[in-house]
C-alpha positions in Angstrom: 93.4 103.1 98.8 94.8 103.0 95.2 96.9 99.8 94.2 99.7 101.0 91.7 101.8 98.0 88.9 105.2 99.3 89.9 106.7 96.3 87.5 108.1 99.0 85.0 109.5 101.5 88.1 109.8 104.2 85.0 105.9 104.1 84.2 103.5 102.6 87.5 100.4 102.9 86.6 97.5 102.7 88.1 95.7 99.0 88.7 92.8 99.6 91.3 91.2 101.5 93.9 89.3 100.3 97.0 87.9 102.5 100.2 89.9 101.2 102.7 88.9 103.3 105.9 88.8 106.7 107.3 91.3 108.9 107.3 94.1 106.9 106.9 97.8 107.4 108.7 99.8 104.2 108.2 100.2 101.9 105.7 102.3 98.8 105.2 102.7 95.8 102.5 103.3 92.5 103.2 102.8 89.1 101.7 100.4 90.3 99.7 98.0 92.2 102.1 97.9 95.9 102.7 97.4 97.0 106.9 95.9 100.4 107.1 95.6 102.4 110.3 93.0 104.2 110.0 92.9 107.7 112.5 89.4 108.7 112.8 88.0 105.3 113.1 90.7 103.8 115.5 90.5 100.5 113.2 93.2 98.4 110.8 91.8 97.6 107.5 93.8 94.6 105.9 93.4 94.5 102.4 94.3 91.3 100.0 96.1 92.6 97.6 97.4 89.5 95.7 95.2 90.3 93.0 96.1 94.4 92.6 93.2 94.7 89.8 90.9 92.9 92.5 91.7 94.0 96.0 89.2 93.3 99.1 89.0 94.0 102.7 89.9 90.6 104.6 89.1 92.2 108.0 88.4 95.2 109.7 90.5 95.3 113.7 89.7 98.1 116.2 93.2 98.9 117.7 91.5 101.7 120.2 91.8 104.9 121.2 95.6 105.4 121.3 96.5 105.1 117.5 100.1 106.5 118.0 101.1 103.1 120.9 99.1 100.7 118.4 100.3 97.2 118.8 99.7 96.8 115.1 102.0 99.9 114.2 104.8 98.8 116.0 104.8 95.5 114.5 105.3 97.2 111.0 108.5 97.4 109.4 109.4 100.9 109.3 111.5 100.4 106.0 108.0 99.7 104.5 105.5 102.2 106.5 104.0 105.0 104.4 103.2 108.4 106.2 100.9 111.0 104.8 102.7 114.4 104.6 100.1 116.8 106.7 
């Protein structure tokens, strides 16, 4: 996953990087804490992201085999969900 400083919208640059799972589909921000579904794994990862130049993994959640009815993806704000174009 790479953490971008969007503070000057003109010119984000980039702040971070951290491996945050495989493959993954969804993506939401909140409170500062990134949840990423991950496809191949059937896991979220939830990054802290409060400090962009130093984000970690907080936890690590299977969510099972069907990723598409996840609990955890329907509790994500649409208006704030990322999708890969594939």
């Amino acid at each position: 996953m790479m953490v971008f400083d969007i503070s000057d919208p003109a010119a984000p640059s980039l702040s971070s990087t951290i491996a945050a799972g495989t493959r993954p589909f969804a993506l939401t921000v909140a409170d500062g804490y990134a949840y990423v579904l991950n496809y191949n794994s059937n896991t979220m990862t939830v990054v802290d992201i409060s400090d962009p130049a130093t984000p970690s993994i907080s936890a690590t959640i299977a969510t099972g085999s069907n990723r598409l009815r996840s609990p955890f993806q329907a509790a994500m704000p649409m208006s704030r969900t990322i999708r890969p174009i594939t």
